[in-house]
C-alpha positions in Angstrom: -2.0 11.9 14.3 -4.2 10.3 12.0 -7.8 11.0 13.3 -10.6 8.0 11.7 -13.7 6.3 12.7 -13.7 2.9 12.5 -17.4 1.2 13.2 -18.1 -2.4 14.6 -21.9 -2.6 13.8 -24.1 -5.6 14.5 -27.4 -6.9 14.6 -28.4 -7.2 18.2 -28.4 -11.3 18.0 -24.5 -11.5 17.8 -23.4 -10.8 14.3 -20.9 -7.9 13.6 -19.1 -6.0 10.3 -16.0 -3.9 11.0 -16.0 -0.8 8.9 -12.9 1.0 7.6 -10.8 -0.3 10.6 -7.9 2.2 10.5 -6.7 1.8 13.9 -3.0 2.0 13.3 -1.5 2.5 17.4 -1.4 -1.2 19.2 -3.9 0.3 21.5 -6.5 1.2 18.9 -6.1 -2.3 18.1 -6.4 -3.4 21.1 -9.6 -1.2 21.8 -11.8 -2.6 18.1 -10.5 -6.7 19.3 -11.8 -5.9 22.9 -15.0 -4.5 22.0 -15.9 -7.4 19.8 -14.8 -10.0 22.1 -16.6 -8.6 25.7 -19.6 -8.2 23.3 -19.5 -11.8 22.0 -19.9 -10.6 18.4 -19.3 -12.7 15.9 -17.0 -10.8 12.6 -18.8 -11.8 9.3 -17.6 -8.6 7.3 -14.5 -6.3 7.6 -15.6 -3.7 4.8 -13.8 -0.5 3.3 -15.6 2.4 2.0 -12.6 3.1 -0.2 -9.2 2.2 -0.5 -7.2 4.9 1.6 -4.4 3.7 4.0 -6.1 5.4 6.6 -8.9 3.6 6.9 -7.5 0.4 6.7 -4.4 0.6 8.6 -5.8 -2.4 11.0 -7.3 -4.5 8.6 -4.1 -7.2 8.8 -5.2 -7.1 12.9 -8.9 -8.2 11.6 -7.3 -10.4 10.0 -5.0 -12.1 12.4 -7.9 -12.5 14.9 -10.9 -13.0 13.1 -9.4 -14.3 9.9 -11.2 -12.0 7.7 -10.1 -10.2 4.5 -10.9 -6.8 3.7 -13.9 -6.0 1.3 -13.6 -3.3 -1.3 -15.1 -2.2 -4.5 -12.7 -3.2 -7.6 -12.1 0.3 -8.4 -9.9 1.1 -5.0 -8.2 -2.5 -4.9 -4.9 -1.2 -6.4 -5.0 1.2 -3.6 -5.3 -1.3 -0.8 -2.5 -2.7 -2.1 -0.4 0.6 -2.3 -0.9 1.1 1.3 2.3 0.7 2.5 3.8 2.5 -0.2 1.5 5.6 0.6 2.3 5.4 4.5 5.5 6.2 3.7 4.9 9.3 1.4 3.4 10.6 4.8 6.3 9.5 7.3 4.4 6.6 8.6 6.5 3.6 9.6 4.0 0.5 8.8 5.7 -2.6 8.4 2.8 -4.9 8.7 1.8 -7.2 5.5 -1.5 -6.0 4.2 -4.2 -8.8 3.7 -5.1 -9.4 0.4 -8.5 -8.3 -0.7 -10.9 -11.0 0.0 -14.2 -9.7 -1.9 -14.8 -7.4 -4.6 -18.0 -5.5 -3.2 -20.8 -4.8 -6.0 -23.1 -1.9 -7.2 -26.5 -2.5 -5.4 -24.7 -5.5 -3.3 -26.5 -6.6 0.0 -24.8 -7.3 2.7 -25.6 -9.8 5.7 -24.6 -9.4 9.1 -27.0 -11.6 10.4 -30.4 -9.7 10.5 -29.1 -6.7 9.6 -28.2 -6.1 5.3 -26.4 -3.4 4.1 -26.7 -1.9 0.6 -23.9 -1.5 -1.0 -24.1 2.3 -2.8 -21.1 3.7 -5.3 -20.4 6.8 -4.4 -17.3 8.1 -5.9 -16.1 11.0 -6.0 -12.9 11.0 -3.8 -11.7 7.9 -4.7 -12.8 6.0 -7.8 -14.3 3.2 -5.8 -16.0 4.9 -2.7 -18.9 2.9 -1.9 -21.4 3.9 1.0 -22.7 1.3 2.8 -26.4 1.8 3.6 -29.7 0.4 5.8 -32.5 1.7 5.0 -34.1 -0.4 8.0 -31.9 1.1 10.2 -32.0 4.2 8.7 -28.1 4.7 8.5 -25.9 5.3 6.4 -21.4 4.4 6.3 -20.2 7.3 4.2 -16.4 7.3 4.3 -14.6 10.3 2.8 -17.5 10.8 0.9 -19.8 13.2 3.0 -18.7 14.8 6.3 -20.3 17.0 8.6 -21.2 20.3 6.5 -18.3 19.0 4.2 -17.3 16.4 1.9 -14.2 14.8 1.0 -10.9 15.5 -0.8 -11.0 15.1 -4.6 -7.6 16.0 -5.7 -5.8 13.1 -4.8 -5.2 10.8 -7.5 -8.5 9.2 -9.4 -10.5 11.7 -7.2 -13.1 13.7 -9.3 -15.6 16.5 -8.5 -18.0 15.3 -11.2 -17.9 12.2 -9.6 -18.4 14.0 -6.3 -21.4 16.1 -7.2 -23.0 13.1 -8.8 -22.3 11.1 -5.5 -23.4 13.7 -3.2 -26.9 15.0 -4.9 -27.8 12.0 -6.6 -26.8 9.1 -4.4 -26.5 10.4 -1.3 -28.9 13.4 -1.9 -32.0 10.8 -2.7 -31.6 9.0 0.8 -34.3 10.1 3.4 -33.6 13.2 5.5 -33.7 11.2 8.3 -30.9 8.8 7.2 -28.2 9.2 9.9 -25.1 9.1 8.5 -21.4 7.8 10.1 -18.6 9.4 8.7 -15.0 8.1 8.2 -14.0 11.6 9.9 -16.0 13.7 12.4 -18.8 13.8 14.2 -22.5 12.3 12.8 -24.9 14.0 11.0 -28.1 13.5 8.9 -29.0 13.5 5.7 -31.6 16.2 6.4 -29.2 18.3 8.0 -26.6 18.2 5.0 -29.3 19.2 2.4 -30.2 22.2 4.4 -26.8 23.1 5.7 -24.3 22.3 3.4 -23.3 24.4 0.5 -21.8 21.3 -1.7 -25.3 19.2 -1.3 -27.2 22.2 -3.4 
């Protein structure tokens, strides 16, 4: 029903972040535990590019395995903790307690996950405190609901904004290498490159 990507990136010598882990069904679960575990990867980060109850519908299984809270920028804390209250506006039966929030994540943050660092980028737009998270090594970037595919994210949910948005997309996001892959929280990949020259809301 609910269609997210969740990411379990690591650094090639063992270590591993989970990013907006919103697998809700037991077997989604099931799936993100397995592939950590048959990789050997050590969890050092479970990180949220925003607060939505989609994204973060399995961070209390994260938790319960790993023992790992979720980390979030301060802005979208009040939503992680509405989570179950939102679930239910949409019909969704979640009964599981929601992990407090462990760390509040910072503008220009970095990241470890062993040899791999992650720059932490505010990016709001659809929520207040949408972050991207971003390796410029790697040339990747973690975008959430912020950028999709020859789209962008929602900003008329509550504490969504378009300034924000434009701001986000053409001078954040916009600035990053055309070459910068970038990992959605819906949909397939893209490029930076690709977004500047195809889509409409990056002009």
């Amino acid at each position: 029903m609910l269609q997210e990507n969740t990411y379990v990136v690591s650094d090639g010598g063992g270590k591993a972040a989970v990013i907006d882990c919103g697998a809700l069904y037991e077997e989604e679960r099931a799936a993100v535990t397995a592939y950590i575990r048959q990789r050997g990867l050590e969890v050092v980060h479970l990180l949220c590019t925003h607060g939505h109850f989609d994204h973060n519908f399995g961070n209390d299984t994260i938790w319960d395995t790993f023992h790992l809270k979720p980390e979030v920028a301060a802005e979208d804390e009040g939503l992680m903790e509405m989570k179950r209250q939102v679930s239910d506006m949409v019909g969704i039966d979640y009964w599981r307690p929601v992990p407090p929030v462990g760390h509040l994540l910072r503008d220009g943050e970095r990241l470890s996950i062993g040899t791999l660092q992650l720059e932490v980028l505010p990016t709001p737009g659809h929520t207040p405190g949408s972050v991207t998270f971003y390796s410029e090594a790697e040339g990747v970037a973690f975008t959430g609901d912020t950028l999709f595919r020859l789209s962008i994210g929602r900003t008329d949910f509550e504490g969504g904004s378009w300034t924000d948005m434009s701001n986000s997309l053409r001078n954040v996001l916009g600035k990053l290498p055309a070459h910068t892959k970038v990992y959605p929280g819906h949909g397939e990949p893209t490029t930076i490159g690709d977004e500047l020259r195809y889509n409409p809301y990056m002009r």
